[in-house]
N, C-alpha and C positions, 0 to 999 in steps of 0.2 A: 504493500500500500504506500509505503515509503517512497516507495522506487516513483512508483506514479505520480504521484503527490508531485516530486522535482523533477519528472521530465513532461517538459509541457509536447513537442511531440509523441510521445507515447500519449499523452492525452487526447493530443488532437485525432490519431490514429483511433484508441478507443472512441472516441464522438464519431466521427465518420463512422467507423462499423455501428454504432447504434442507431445513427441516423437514417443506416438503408437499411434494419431491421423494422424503426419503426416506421419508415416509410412504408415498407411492403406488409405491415399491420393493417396502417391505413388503407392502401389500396384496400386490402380485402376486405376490409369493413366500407369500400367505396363512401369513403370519407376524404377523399383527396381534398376539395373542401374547404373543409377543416384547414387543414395543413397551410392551404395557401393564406386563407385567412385568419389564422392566428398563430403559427409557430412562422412561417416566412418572415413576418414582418420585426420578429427580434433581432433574426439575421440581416436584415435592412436596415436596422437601428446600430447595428453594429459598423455593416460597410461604409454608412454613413458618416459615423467615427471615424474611421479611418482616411477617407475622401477626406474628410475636413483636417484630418495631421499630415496626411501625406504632400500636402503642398508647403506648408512652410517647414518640414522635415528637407523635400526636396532644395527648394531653397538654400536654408541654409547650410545644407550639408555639402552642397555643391561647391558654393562661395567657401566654406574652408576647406574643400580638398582641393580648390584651384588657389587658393591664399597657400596652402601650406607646401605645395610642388613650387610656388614662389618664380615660377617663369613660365611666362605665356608662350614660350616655342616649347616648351615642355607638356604642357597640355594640351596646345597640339598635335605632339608627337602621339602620346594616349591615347587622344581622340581617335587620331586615324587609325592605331590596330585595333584599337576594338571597334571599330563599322570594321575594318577588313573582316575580323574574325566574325563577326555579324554574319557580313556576307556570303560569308564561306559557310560559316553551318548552314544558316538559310539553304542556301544553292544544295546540298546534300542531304537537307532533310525534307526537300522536294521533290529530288529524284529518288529517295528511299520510298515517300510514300506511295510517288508513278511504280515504280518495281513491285513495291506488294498491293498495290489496286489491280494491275494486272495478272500478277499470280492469282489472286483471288477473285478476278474478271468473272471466271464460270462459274463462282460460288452465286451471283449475285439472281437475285431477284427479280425478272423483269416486273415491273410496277407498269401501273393502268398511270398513262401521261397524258389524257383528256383531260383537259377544263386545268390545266393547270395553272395559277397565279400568282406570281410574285411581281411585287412594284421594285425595280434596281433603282438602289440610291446612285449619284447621279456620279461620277468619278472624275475625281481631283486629276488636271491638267498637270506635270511635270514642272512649269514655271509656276503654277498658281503653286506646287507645294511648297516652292523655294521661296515665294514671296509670302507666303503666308508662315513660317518657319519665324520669321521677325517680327515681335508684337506693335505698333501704334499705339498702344496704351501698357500702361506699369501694371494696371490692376484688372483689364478683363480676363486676362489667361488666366490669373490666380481664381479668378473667378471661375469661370470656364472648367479649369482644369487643362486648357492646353498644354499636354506637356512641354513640346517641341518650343514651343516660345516662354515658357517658365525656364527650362531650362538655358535659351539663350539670355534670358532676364539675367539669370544667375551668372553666368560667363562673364558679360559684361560687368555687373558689380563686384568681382573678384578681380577681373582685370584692372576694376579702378583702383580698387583697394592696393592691388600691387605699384601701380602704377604711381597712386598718390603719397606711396611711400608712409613718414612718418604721420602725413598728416592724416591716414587713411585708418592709422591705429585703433581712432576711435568706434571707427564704422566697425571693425573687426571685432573688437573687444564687444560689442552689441548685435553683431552676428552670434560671436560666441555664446554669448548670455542666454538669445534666444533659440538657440539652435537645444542648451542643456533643458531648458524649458520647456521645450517639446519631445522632448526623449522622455523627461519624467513623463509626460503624458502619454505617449506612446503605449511606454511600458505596459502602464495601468489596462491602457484597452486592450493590448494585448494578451493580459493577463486573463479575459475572459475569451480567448479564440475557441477553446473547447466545445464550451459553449455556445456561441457562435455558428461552428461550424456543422453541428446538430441540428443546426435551426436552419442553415440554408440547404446540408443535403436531402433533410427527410420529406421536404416538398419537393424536389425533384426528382424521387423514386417516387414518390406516391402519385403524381401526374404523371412522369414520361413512362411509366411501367407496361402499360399494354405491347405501348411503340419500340420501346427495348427489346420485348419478347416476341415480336412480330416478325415483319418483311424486310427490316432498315437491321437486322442482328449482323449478317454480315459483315455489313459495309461498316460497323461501328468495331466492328471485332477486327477489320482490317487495319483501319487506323491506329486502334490501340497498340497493334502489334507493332505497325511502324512507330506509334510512339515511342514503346518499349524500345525496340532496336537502334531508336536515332541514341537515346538518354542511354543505354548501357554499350554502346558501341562509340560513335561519336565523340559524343562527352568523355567517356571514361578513354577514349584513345587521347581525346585533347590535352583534359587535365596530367595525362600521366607524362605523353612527349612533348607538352608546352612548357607545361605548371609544372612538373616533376613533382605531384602530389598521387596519392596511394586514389585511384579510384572509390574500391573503398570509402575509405574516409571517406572523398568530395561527398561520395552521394549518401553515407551514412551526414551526413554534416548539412545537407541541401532538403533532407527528407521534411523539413519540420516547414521551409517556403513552399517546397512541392504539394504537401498534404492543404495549407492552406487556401494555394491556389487553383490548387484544386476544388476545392469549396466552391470559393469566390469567385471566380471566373472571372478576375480580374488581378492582371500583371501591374497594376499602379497602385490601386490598394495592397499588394499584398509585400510594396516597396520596404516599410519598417522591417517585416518579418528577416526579407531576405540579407536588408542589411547588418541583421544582427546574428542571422547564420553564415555569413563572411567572416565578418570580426570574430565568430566565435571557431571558426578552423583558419585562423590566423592571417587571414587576408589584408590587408591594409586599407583605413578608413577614408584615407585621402585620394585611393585608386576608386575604392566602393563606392563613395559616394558620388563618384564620378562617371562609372560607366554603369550601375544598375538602373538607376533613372533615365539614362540615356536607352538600355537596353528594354527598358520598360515601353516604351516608343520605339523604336524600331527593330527588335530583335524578336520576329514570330517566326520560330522554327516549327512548333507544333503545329499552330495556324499554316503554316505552306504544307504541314505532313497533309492538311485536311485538305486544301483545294484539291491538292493530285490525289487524293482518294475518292473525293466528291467529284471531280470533274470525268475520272475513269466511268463511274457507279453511273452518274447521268449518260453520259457518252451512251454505256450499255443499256440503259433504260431506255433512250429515245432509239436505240440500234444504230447507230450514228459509231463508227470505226475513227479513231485518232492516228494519223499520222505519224512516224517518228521527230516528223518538224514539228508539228502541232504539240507533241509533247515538251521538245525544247522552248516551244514558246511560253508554254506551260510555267518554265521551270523560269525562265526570264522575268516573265510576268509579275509571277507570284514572288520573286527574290527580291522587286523592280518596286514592288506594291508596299510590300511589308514598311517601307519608310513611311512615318508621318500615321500610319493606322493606328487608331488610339489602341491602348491598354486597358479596355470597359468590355464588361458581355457584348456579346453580338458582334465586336469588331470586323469578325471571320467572315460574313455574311456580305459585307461588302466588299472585301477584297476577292471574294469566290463570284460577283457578279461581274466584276474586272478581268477576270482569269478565261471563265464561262465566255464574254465577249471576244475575248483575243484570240480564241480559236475558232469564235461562229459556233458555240454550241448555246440552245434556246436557254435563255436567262432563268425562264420561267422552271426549269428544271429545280432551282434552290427549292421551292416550294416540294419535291421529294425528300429533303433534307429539314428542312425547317422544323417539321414536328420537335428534333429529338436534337436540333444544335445544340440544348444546353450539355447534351451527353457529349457531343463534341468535345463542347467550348472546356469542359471541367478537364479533359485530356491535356488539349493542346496547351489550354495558358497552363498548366504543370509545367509542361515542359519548358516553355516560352519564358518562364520562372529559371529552370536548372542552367538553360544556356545562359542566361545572365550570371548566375554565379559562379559559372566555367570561367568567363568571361575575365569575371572579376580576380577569381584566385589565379588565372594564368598570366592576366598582367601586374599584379601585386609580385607575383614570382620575378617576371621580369625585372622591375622595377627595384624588387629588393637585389636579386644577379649584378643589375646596374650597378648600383650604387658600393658594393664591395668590390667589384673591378674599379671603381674610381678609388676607393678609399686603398686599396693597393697601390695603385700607383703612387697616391698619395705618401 
């Protein structure tokens, strides 16, 4: 009892298993209901918590890991391996998920594709994402939640802070202050995820259960697989010939943001968690705080395992053959897409309407998938979660490598 009491994933893991217990109580007393209307909305009450710490967590956690690297070509340097590293899993956990949609092509289920409906939200032009990337105002993104321009918010007032030198002290010291401020609070709502996470799995077993055990089993038991495959293959080859860290560890050390976001289907709320399973297998706070928030925006590896699952599954629903180009578009598309797609439920849904379009395959197809995205979404942002922490311990590794070659020469 001990044991439990102090580890908060093993709690969170106990909560997830009671949550698809009693979720699948409910179902059978067809009280789903219920569920939605009164255990959902603690879990609501919860994310909502968190929405509201994770921006000025971001914030200020950002402005002092670029305060504390102490040079602006040096946070550049950061910047860019982690998008390259981005873009590399991305691009592979694409073509992992085209290889097992196709291996499991004749598993699938042709479905009745009459009268099919989905409205495509509308997709951001290349220049609009680069112009929209920079906020006009200090306080709507915070509002908002835009990450992509919160986080250039943050850039720049770490840049001035250095820039301004001694006179910038003050700003810092008041970053500092508020940044401890919000950790105390963090903590605290942290301290109920358990809890929490009970509340938002058990209404979604107790609604998506029919559609689980249905005609969509396949196609969700394909994805998972590539999920599995990308996080124990991928990651675990990354962290051990990047990061020179024990697999192992990473993913015993990553399981407690995984579990979470798994939950939540949500890679920006689940930003506190993961920052404090970095730090806590020894990653550095000033790398962390740098590229998780960053990776929370544009780093959906699990999100691209889905479109090339989804897009195989529809392909074969409508009868409609993919090309081997059509699938390299595939893999472009969705690598190309992932920049700028928020870190919120549902994100998946419009970069799958993007993907859908670039090969000519009917949009309206999503609406095969729609029922049971949430079953998706709880996969992929797991995963979408672990590559961020890869992310993070392989350039904290660097970074520490760095720094003793200097001091040798030194």
């Amino acid at each position: 009892m001990q044991k439990i009491k102090d580890s908060l994933p093993l709690q969170i893991f106990i909560a997830l298993g009671l949550g698809i217990v009693a979720g699948l109580i409910f179902l059978a007393m067809g009280a789903a209901d219920f569920t939605t209307a009164y255990i959902k909305p603690i879990g609501t009450i919860f994310l909502n918590l968190l929405k509201f710490i994770v921006v000025p967590i971001v914030i200020t956690s950002i402005v002092q890991g670029v305060v504390s690297l102490s040079d602006i070509k040096k946070v550049g340097t950061i910047g860019l391996r982690t998008i390259i590293y981005y873009f590399c899993t991305t691009a592979f956990a694409i073509t992992i998920g085209l290889i097992f949609a196709n291996l499991f092509k004749g598993t699938y289920k042709v479905l009745e594709t009459s009268d099919l409906a989905y409205e495509a939200a509308e997709p951001t032009s290349l220049m609009d994402t680069i112009v929209n990337i920079f906020p006009s105002n200090l306080f709507q993104p915070m509002v908002d939640s835009t990450m992509l321009q919160i986080i250039v918010i943050a850039l720049f007032v770490g840049f001035g802070i250095i820039i301004s030198g001694a006179k910038g002290q003050l700003m810092k010291e008041w970053i500092d202050s508020c940044y401890e401020v919000f950790m105390v609070i963090m903590r605290g709502i942290i301290k109920v995820t358990p809890i929490a996470v009970f509340c938002l799995i058990t209404p979604v077993v107790a609604v998506n259960g029919p559609e689980v055990l249905g005609s969509l089993a396949m196609v969700l038991l394909t994805a998972y697989i590539a999920y599995a495959v990308h996080c124990f293959f991928t990651y675990s080859l990354s962290v051990k010939l990047l990061g020179h860290m024990s697999p192992i560890a990473f993913l015993k050390g990553a399981l407690p943001g995984f579990l979470f976001a798994f939950s939540s289907t949500s890679s920006i709320g689940t930003l506190p968690v993961t920052m404090e399973c970095v730090e806590n297998m020894g990653g550095r706070k000033d790398v962390a705080s740098f590229t998780l928030p960053l990776g929370a925006t544009v780093n959906m590896d699990g999100t691209a395992i889905y479109q090339g699952v989804c897009a195989i599954f529809i392909a074969s629903c409508y009868g409609i053959p993919l090309t081997f180009g059509q699938m390299i578009t595939i893999v472009l598309t969705a690598t190309l897409a992932s920049i700028g797609t928020a870190g919120t439920p549902g994100a998946g849904m419009i970069m799958l309407a993007m993907v859908l379009q670039s090969v000519g395959l009917p949009v309206e197809g999503i609406a095969l998938v729609a029922g049971v995205d949430r079953i998706f979404d709880m996969g992929r942002t797991g995963i979408n979660v672990v590559g961020d922490m890869s992310a993070a311990m392989i350039i904290s590794d660097y970074e520490n490598r760095r720094e003793a070659k200097e001091a040798a020469k030194a």
